[in-house]
C-alpha positions, 0 to 999 in steps of 0.5 A, spaced: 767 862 588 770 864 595 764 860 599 765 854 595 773 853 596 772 855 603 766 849 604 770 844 600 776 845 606 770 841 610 774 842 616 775 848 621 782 848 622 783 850 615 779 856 615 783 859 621 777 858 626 778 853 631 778 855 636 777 851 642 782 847 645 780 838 644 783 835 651 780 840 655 775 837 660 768 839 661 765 840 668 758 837 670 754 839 675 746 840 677 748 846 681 746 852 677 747 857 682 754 860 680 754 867 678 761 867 674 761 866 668 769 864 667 767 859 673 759 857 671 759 848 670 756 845 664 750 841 664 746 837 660 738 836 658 736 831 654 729 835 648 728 832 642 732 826 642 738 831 642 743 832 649 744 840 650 750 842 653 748 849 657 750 853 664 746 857 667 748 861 672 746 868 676 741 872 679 733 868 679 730 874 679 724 876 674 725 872 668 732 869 666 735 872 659 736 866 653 743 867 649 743 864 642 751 864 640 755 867 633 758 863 628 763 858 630 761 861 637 761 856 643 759 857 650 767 859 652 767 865 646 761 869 651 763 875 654 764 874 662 764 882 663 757 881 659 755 875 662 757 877 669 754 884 669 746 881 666 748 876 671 748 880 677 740 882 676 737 876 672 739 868 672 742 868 665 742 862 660 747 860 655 747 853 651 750 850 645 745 849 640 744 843 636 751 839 634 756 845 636 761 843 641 758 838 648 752 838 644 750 832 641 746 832 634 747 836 628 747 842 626 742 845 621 743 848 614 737 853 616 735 858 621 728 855 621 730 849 623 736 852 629 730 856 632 726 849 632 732 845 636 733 852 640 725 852 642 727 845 644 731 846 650 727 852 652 722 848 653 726 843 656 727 847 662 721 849 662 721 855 661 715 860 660 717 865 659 725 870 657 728 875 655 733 873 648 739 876 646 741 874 639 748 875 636 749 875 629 747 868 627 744 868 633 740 874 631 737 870 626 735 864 630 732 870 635 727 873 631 725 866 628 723 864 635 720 869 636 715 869 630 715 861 632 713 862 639 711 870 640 708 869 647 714 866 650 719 871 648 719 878 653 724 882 650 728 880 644 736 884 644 739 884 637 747 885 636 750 884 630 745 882 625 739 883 620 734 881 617 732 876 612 734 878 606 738 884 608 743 888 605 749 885 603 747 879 608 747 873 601 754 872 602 760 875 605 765 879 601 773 878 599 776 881 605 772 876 610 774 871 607 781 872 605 781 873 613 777 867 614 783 864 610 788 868 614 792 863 618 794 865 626 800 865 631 793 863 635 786 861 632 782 866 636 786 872 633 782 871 628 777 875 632 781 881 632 780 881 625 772 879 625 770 882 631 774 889 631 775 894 627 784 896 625 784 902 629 788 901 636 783 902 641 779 897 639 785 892 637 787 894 645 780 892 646 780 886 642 786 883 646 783 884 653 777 880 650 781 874 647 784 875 655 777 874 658 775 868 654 782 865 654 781 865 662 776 859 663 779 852 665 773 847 664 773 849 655 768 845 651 771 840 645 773 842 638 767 843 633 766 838 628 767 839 621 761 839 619 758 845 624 760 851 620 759 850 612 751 848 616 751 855 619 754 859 613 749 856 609 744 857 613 747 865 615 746 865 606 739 861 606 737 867 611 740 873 607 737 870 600 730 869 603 725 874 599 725 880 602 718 881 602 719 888 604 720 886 610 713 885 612 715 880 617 718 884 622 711 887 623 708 880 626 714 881 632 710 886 637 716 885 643 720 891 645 727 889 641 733 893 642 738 893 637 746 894 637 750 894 631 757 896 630 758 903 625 764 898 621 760 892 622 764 887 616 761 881 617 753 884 617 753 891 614 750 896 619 745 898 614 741 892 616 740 895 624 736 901 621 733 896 617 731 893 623 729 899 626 725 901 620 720 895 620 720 893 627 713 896 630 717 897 638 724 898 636 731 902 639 737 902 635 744 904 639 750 903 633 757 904 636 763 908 633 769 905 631 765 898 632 766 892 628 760 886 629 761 885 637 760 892 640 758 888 646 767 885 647 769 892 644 765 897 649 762 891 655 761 896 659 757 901 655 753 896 653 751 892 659 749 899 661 744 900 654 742 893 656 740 894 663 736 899 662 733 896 656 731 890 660 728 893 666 724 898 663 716 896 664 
C-alpha cells in the first residue's frame, strides 16, 4: 500500500525528493581534463538515439573507473572527497543514465534494461575496458553489466546493494517510506534520514556531506516525474526476482569489493554477506554506525579501501 500511494503522487516533490535546483545552468565543454569534481563541465554524447550527460575528469592513467548512481541520484549528489581521491590516480567517469536529470530518453522500469542503456554510453566512449562502481540501485545496474558484458568490466565496487532477490530488498519498509513522505526545511535533508544513521557522529557527518554536494555551481535540472516510480519499480523488479540461489553470482569471476553499512536502512546489510558468500572473488568491509552511504559518512577510510582495491595486481 505504502508503495502504491507514494507512485500514485507521481511526482517527486511530493515525496520529499527533489533535490536539485531547476534554474541552475549547465556547463558544456569538450575539455575533460579537470580533476575537481565540484568543478568538472558537463558533456554530452550522443549512444542509442539517447543524449547522456556525463563529466569526466582526473588522472588518465591505467583505465578509468565508471560510476552508475542511486535513486534520484544525479551527478551533483557524488561525493567530491570521493570522486577527488579515485581522481588523483584514475580518470573517473560519472553520467546520467537514461532520462535522469540533463540526460535525455526515459528512464526503464527494469535493471536489464538501465545496464543496456548504461553499456550504451560506455561504449560510445569507446571504452575497452573499466573498473565499475555501483551504488544501491547502481550496484544492481553494476552487476547487470557485468554478466552482460564480462570482458569489459576489470574490477566491480559494490556499495550499498544486494542481490537479486535478496533479503528484504522486495520493497522498503514503513519507516522508509514515512521518511520519503517526511517533508523538509531543504529537500536534500532527506538524506540525513536515508544516508545516515541517528547517532550525532554520523548526523555531523551528514551535514558535511549535504556541505560538499551543495558547493557545486553549474547544477543539473530537476528530475522528471516519471524517473523515480521506473527506479523503484525496477529496485523491486530486482528484489522480486527468483533467488535461484543465487547461482548467478558465480557467472561474475572479477575481483569485487563490497562495502556496506552495519544499520544500512534502504538494503539490509544481510545482502553484503550474501554477496560475499556467492561471489567466486569477493572482499567485504561493513562499516559500524553506518546507514546506506558508507562512502559520505567515512570518505576518507573508504578511498583508502578502494584504492587498495583498485591497485592490487
Amino acid at each position: 500500500m505504502e508503495r502504491r500511494n507514494f507512485l500514485k503522487q507521481g511526482t517527486i516533490a511530493a515525496a520529499g525528493i527533489a533535490f536539485l535546483n531547476s534554474t541552475a545552468a549547465l556547463a558544456s565543454t569538450s575539455d575533460g581534463s579537470h580533476a575537481n569534481a565540484s568543478k568538472a563541465p558537463t558533456q554530452f554524447i550522443t549512444a542509442g538515439g539517447i543524449k547522456f550527460a556525463y563529466r569526466r575528469f582526473g588522472k588518465k592513467n591505467g583505465l578509468p573507473v565508471v560510476f552508475t548512481n542511486y535513486l534520484t541520484g544525479t551527478m551533483d549528489n557524488w561525493d567530491p572527497l570521493v570522486l577527488n581521491a579515485i581522481a588523483t590516480d584514475r580518470e573517473v567517469i560519472i553520467f546520467d543514465n537514461a532520462g535522469v536529470a540533463a540526460s535525455e530518453g526515459q528512464t526503464p522500469d527494469n535493471i536489464a534494461a538501465m545496464a543496456n542503456d548504461a553499456l550504451s554510453f560506455i561504449h560510445a566512449l569507446e571504452l575497452k575496458k573499466i573498473d565499475l562502481f555501483g551504488f544501491s540501485i547502481g550496484g544492481m545496474v553494476a552487476q547487470q553489466v557485468t554478466l552482460d558484458e564480462p570482458e569489459l568490466i576489470r574490477r566491480l565496487i559494490l556499495v550499498g546493494t544486494g542481490p537479486r532477490g535478496g533479503e528484504g530488498m522486495q520493497d522498503y519498509t514503513p519507516e522508509v517510506w514515512a521518511m520519503f513522505k517526511k517533508k523538509y526545511e531543504h529537500a536534500d535533508e532527506l538524506l540525513l534520514d536515508t544516508f545516515f544513521t541517528t547517532s550525532a557522529s554520523s548526523q555531523k557527518a551528514g551535514r558535511a556531506y549535504l556541505s560538499r554536494i551543495r558547493a557545486r555551481v553549474n547544477k543539473e535540472p530537476e528530475l522528471a516525474a516519471t524517473v523515480v516510480p521506473a527506479q523503484l519499480s525496477a529496485i523491486f523488479g530486482w528484489g522480486k526476482m527468483p533467488a535461484e540461489n543465487y547461482t548467478y553470482l558465480s557467472a561474475i569471476t572479477q575481483p569485487v569489493l563490497v562495502l556496506h553499512g552495519d544499520k544500512d536502512i534502504i538494503c539490509p546489510p544481510v545482502n553484503a554477506y550474501i554477496l560475499k558468500q556467492h561471489l567466486p572473488d569477493a572482499q567485504l568491509i561493513i562499516y559500524p554506525d553506518t546507514n546506506h552511504s558508507p562512502q559520505n559518512q567515512m570518505p576518507v577510510l573508504f578511498n583508502e579501501h578502494v584504492k587498495v582495491f583498485l591497485d592490487a595486481i
